[in-house]
C-alpha positions as CSV (number, residue, x, y, z in Angstrom):
1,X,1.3,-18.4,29.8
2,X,2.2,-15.1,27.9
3,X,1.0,-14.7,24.4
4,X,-0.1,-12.6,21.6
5,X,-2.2,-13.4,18.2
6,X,-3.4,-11.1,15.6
7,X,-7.2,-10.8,15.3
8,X,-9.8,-9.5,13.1
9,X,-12.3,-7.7,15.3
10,X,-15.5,-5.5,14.6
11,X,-15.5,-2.5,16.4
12,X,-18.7,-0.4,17.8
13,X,-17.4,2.8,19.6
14,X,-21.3,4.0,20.5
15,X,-25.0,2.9,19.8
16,X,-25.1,3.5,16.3
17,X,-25.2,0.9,13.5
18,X,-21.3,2.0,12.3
19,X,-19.2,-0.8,12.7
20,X,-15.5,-0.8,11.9
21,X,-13.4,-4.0,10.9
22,X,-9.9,-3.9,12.3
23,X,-6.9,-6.0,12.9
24,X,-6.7,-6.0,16.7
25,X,-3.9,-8.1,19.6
26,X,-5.5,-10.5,21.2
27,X,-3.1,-11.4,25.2
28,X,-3.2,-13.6,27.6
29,X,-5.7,-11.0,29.3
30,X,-8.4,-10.0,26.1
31,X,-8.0,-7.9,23.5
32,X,-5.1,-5.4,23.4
33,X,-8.0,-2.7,23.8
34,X,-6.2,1.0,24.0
35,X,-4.4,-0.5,20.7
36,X,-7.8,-0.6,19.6
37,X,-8.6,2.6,20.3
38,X,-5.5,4.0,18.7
39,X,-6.7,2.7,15.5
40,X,-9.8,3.8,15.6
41,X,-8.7,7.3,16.1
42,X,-6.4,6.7,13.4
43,X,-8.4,5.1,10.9
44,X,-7.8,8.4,8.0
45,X,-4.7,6.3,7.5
46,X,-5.4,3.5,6.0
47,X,-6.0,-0.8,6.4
48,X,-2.1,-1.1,4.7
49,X,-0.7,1.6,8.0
50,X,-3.1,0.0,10.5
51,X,-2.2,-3.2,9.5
52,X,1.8,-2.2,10.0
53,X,1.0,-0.7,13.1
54,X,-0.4,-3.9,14.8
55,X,2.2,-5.5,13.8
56,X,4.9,-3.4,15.3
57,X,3.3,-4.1,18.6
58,X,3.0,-7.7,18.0
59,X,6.8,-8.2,17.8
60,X,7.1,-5.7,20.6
61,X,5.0,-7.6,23.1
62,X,6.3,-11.0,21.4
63,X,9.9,-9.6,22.6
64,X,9.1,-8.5,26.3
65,X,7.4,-11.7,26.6
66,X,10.3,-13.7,25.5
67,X,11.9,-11.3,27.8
68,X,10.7,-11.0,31.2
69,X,12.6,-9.9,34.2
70,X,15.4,-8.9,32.2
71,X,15.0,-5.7,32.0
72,X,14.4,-2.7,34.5
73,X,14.1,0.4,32.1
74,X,11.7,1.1,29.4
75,X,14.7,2.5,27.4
76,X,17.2,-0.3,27.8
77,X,13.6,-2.5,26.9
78,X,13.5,-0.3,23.7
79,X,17.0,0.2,22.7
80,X,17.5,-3.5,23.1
81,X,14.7,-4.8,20.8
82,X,15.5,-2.0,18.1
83,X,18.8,-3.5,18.0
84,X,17.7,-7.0,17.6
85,X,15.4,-6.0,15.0
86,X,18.5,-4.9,12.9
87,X,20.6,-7.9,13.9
88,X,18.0,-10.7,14.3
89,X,17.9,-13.0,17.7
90,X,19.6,-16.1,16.3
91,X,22.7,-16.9,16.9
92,X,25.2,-17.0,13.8
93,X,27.6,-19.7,15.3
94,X,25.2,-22.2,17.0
95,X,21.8,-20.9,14.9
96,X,19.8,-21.2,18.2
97,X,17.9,-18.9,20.0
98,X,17.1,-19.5,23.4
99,X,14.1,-16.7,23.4
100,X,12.4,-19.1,20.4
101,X,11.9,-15.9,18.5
102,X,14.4,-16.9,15.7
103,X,13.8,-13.4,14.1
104,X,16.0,-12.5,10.9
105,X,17.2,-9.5,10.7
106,X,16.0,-6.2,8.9
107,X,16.4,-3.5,7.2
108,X,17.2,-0.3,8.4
109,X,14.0,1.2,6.7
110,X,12.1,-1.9,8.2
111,X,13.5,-1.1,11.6
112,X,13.3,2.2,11.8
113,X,9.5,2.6,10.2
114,X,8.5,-0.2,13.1
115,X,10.0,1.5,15.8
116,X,8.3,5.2,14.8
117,X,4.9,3.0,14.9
118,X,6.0,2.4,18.3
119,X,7.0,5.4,19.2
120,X,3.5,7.5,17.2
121,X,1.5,4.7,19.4
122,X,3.3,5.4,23.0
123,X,2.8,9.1,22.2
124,X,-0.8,8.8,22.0
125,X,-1.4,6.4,24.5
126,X,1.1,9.0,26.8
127,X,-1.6,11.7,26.4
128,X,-4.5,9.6,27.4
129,X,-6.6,10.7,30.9
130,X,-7.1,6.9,31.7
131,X,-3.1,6.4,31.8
132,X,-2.8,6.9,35.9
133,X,-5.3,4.3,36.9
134,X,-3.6,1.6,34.7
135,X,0.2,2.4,34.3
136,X,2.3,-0.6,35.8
137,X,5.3,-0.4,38.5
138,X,7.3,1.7,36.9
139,X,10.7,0.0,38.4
140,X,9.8,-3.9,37.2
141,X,8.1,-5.3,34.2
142,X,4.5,-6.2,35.0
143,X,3.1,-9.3,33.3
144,X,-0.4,-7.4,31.5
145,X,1.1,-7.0,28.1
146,X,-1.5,-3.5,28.5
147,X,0.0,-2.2,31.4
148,X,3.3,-2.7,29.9
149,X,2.7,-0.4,26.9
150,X,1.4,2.1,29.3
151,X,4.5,2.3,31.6
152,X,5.9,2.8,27.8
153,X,3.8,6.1,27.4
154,X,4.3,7.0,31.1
155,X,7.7,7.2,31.0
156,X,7.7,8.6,27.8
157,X,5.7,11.6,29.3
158,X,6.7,12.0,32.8
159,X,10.7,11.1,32.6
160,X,11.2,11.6,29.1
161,X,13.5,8.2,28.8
162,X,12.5,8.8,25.0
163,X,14.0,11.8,24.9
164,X,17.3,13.5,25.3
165,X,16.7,15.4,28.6
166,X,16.9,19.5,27.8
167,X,16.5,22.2,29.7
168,X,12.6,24.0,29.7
169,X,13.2,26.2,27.1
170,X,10.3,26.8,24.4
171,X,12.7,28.5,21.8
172,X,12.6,26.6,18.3
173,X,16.1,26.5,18.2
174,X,16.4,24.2,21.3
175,X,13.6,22.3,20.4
176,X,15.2,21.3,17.1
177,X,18.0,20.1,19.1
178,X,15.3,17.0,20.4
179,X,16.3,13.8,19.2
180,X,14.4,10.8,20.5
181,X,16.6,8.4,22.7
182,X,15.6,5.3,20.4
183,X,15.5,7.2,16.9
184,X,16.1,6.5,13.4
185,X,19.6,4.7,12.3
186,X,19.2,5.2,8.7
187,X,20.2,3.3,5.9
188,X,22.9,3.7,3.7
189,X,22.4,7.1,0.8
190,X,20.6,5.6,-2.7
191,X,20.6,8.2,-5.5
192,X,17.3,7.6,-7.4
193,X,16.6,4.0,-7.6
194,X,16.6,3.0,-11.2
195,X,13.1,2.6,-12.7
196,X,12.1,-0.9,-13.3
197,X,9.7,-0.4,-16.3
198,X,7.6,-2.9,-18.0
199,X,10.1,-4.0,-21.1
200,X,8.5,-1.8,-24.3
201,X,9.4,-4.1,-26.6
202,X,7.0,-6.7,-25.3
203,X,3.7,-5.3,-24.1
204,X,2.0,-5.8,-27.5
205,X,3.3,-9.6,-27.4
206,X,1.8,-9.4,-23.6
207,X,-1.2,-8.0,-24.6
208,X,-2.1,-10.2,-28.1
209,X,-0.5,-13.3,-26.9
210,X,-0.1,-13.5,-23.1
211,X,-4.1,-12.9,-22.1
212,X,-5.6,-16.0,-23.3
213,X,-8.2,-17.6,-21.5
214,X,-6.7,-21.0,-20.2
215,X,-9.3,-23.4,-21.3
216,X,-9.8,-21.7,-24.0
217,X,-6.6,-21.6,-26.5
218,X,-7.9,-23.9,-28.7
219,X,-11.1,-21.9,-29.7
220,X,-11.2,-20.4,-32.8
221,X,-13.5,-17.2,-31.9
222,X,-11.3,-15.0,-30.3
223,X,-14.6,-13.3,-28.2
224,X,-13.7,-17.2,-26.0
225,X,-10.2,-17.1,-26.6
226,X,-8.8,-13.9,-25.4
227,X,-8.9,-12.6,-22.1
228,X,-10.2,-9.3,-22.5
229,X,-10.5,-8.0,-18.9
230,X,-6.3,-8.6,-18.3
231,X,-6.0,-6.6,-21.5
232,X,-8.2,-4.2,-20.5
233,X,-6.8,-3.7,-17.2
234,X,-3.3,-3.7,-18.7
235,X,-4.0,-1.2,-20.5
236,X,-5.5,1.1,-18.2
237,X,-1.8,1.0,-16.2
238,X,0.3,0.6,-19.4
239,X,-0.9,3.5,-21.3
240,X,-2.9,5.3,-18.6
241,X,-0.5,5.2,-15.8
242,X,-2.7,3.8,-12.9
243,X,-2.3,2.0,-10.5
244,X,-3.6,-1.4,-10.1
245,X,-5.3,-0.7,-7.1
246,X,-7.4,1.8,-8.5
247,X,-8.8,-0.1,-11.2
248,X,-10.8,-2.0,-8.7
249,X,-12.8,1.0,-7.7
250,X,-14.4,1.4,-10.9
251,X,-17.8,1.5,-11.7
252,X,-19.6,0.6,-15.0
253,X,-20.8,4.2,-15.1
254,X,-17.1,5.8,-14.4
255,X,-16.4,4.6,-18.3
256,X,-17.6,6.7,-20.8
257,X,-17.1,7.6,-24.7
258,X,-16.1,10.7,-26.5
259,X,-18.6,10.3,-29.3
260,X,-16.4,12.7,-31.5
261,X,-13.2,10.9,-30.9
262,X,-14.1,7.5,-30.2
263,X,-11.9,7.2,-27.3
264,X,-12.9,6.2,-23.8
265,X,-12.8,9.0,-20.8
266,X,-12.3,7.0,-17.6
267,X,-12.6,8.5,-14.7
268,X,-11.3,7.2,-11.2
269,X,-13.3,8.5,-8.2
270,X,-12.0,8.4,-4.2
271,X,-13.5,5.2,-3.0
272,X,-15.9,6.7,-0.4
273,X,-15.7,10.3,-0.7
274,X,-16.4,10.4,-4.5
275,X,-19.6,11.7,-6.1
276,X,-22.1,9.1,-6.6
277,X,-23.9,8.1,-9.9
278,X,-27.1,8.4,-8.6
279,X,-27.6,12.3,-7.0
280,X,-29.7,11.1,-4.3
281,X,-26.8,9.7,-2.6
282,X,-24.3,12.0,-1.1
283,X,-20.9,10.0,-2.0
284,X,-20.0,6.9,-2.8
285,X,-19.7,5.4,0.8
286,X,-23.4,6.1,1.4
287,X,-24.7,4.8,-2.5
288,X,-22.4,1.9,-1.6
289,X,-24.9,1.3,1.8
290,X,-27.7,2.2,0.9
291,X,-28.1,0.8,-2.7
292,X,-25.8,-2.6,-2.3
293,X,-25.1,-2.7,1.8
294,X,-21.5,-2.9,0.9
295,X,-18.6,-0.6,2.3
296,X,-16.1,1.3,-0.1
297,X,-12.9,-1.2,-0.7
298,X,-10.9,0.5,1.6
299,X,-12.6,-0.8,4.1
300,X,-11.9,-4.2,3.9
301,X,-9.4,-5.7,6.1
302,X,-5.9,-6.3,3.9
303,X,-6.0,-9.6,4.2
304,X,-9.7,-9.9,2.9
305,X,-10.3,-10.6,-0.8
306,X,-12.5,-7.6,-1.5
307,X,-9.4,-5.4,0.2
308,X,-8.3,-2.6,-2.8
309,X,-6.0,-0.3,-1.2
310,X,-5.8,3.8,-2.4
311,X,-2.8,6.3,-2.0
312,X,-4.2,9.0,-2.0
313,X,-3.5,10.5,-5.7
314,X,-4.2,14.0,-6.4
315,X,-7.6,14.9,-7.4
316,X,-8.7,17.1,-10.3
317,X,-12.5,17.9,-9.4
318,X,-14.8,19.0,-6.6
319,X,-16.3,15.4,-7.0
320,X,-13.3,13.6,-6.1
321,X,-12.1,12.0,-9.1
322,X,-9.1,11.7,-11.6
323,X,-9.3,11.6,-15.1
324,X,-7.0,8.8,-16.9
325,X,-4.6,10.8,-19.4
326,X,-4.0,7.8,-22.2
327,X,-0.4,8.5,-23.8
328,X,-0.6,8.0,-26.8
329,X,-3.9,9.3,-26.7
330,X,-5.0,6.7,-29.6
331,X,-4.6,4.0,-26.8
332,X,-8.0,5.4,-25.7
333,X,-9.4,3.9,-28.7
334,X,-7.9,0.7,-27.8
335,X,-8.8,0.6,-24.2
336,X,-13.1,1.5,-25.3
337,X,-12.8,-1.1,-27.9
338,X,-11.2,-3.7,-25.4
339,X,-13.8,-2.9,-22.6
340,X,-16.4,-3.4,-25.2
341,X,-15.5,-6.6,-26.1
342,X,-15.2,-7.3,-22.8
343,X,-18.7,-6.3,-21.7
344,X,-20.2,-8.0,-24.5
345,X,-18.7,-11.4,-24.1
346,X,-17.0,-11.8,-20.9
347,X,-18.6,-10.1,-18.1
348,X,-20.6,-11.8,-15.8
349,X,-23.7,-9.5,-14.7
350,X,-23.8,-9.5,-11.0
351,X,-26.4,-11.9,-9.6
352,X,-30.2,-9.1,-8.6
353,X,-27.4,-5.9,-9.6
354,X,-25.6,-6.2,-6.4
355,X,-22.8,-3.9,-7.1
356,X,-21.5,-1.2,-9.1
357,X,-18.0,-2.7,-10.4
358,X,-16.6,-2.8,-13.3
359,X,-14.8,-5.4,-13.2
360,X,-16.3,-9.0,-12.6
361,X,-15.2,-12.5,-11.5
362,X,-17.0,-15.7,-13.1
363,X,-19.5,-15.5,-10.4
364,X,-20.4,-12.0,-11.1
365,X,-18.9,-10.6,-8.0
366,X,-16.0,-7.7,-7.9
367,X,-12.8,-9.0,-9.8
368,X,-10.2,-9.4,-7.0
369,X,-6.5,-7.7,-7.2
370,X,-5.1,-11.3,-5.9
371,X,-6.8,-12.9,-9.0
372,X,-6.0,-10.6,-11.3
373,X,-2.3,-10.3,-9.8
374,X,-2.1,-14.4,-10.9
375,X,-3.9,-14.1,-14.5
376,X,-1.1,-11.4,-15.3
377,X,1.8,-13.7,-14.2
378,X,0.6,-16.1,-15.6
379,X,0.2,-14.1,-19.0
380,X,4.0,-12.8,-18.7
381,X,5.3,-15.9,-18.1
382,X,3.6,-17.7,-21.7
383,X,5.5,-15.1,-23.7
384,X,8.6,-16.1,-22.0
385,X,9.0,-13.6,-19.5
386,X,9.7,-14.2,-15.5
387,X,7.5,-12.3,-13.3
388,X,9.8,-10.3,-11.1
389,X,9.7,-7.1,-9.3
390,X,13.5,-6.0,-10.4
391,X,12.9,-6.8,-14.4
392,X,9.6,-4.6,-13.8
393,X,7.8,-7.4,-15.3
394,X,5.1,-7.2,-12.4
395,X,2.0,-5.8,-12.7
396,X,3.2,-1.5,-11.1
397,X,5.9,-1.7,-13.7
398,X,3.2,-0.2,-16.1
399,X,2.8,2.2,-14.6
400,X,6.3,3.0,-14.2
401,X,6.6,2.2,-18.1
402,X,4.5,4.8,-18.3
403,X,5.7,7.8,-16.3
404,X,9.5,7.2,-18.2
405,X,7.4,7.0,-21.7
406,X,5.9,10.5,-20.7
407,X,9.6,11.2,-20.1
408,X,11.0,10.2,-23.1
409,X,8.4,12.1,-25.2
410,X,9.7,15.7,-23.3
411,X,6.9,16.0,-21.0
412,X,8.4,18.9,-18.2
413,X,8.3,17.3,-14.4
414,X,5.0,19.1,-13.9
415,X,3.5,17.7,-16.3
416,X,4.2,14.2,-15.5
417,X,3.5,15.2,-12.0
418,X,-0.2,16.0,-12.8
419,X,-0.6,13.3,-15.4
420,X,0.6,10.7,-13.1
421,X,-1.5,12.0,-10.1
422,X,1.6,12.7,-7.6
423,X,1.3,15.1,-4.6
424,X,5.2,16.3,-5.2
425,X,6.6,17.3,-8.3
426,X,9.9,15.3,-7.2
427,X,8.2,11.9,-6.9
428,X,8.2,12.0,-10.8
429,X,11.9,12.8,-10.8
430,X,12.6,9.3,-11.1
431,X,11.2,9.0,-14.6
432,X,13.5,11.3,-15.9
433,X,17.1,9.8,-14.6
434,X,19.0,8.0,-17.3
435,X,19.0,4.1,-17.4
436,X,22.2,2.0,-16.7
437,X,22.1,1.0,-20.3
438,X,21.3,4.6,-21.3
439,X,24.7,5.4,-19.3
440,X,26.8,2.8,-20.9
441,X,25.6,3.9,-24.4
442,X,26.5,7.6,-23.7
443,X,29.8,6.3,-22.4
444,X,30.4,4.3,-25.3
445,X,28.9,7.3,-27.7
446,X,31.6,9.8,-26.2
447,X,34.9,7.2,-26.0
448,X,33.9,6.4,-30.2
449,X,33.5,10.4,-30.6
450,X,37.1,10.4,-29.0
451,X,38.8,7.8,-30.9
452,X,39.2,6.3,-27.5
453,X,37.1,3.3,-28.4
């Protein structure tokens, strides 16, 4: 019987010690190996893209195997499951499926992401030496969910039932004219979505009321009663602008104080290529082995606890760090006295010093984003709040409060560019677009002006 499960594999590519955790496809006949492969070569991209990818090919072997016989052509194969994944397989009258898929349908963005994976995977797979020996018969679907994807990429590179057919021609004009056979729909045009920022008026009620230690309201000292680390951490993407993912990658030694100022400097190095603390070690990947036997939080599956993802922000020394720009600056103050309290009453030492982290769970291991992700909902909703994505009440709408504060205060788009760490100046653009409220208040500003109110 056809089938396909996702799998957690470690991979070993030669006879060294380096061993890679991926997600991997596990058929009817072994692991999905040139998938495999693929993300090995691959792996500069990231768990959260390698993760994506697998997927993709999950639903498209899920589909040919719900599937078989019924199609002749790798393009009618494609074309036809792109279209189901924008319509869904169940049936709106009867709400059946006789496949036993019962997908919903998706989005175009959804849709059209999954079938570039595809399409990025087929290409590479197209170009592979090893292709003749194992492609299928290319005028019938063959039952190996591997040879399958191969008579993908054959096709793909041989009869081009990807691609519109043109005529031989290297000249960048006709080669612009390429579009692929199965391509992008698109969705429908969104002017700059409005920013969903953390409500101003209530992060000093979040931050003095909402982090409370649960079994601990009662308590008179407030060294037991407050949660210091969510404040801290709030903090760190309220007024510095990170995000939550990159808290996680602190060390104890990446905090430090401006004596003069009192304030905190934190810094925020690249997980693995970072300098280390200690100059013996090269980066951070290799203090992490050498000193703890761990591997940077990258490289943890998604789905595993220690997983802290990192996109990439833009860099400000040859070490490979950022420096967190508090605004206002006196929140640095705040943040060092917060973190102090912190260590001194709350942090649990890691049992024989086996990590670096900052941050630290009741065991003394690294703080997890899943746990903190439940101690701030759970500290919105005591001050009343719901804990949704669209009122910005979740935990990146700090750090969306944060670029449209910078805003606000007149910062130029370059600025807020570098202080928020963004590659293009336009990703900040967002921050500076008015509010709906902001509209309606100009609207009502002008009609009043008017008499027309």
């Amino acid at each position: 019987m056809a089938y396909v499960l996702k799998v957690k594999v470690r991979y070993r590519g030669d006879n060294t010690g380096r061993v890679l955790r991926l997600p991997a496809l596990l058929t009817e006949n072994g692991v999905l190996l040139s998938h495999l492969r693929y993300l090995v070569k691959m792996t500069r991209n990231g768990q959260s893209w390698r993760e994506r990818s697998t997927f993709a090919i999950l639903l498209l072997i899920r589909y040919i195997n719900a599937n078989e016989g019924v199609f002749s052509e790798t393009t009618e194969l494609l074309e036809n499951f792109d279209s189901v994944l924008r319509s869904g397989t169940i049936s709106p009258v009867t709400l059946t499926d006789p496949t036993g898929l019962y997908w919903d349908s998706r989005s175009a963005e959804d849709a059209d992401n999954l079938i570039y994976l595809i399409t990025h995977y087929t290409d590479w797979l197209a170009d592979q030496p090893e292709y003749k020996t194992s492609r299928a018969n290319p005028f019938r679907l063959a039952t190996n969910a591997e040879q399958r994807l191969n008579w993908c990429a054959y096709y793909q590179k041989h009869d081009k039932v990807f691609l519109n057919h043109l005529q031989k021609n290297e000249d960048a004009r006709a080669r612009n004219r390429v579009v692929r056979v199965v391509g992008r729909e698109g969705s429908p045009p969104i002017a700059l979505e409005e920013v969903k920022k953390f409500p101003e008026a209530s992060i000093l009620k979040l931050l003095d009321e909402g982090f409370i230690r649960a079994r601990c309201k009662a308590y008179s000292d407030p060294n037991q009663r407050i949660d210091w680390k969510g404040r801290a951490l709030t903090l760190l993407m309220h007024y510095g602008g990170i995000r939550k993912s990159e808290a996680f990658h602190l060390y104890l030694t990446d905090i430090d104080i401006d004596i003069v100022r009192n304030e905190a400097i934190v810094r925020i190095y690249h997980p693995s290529e970072g300098a280390s603390p200690d100059g013996s070690y090269k980066s951070r990947k290799e203090y992490l082995a050498k000193r703890f036997h761990r591997v940077p939080r990258t490289e943890y599956l998604k789905s595993e606890r220690l997983h802290a993802g990192w996109k990439a922000p833009v860099l400000c020394s040859r070490e490979k760090f950022f420096k967190v720009n508090f605004f206002p600056p006196a929140k640095a103050t705040e943040f060092l006295y917060v973190f102090q309290q912190y260590l001194l009453h709350q942090r649990v030492e890691p049992e024989n010093n086996d990590h670096p982290y900052a941050f630290t769970n009741t065991k003394g291991q690294p703080e997890t984003i899943k746990n903190f992700q439940r101690l701030h909902k759970a500290a919105v909703n005591s001050i009343g709040l719901a804990h949704e994505k669209y009122l910005g009440t979740t935990e990146h709408g700090h750090r969306h409060a944060y670029g449209y504060r910078l805003a606000s205060h007149g910062f130029t788009q370059h600025e807020i560019q570098k202080m928020m760490r963004h590659r293009s100046p336009d990703s900040c653009l967002v921050y500076t677009q008015s509010s709906s409220e902001e509209l309606r208040a100009l609207m009502e500003e002008k009609l009043s002006r008017n008499g027309d109110g």
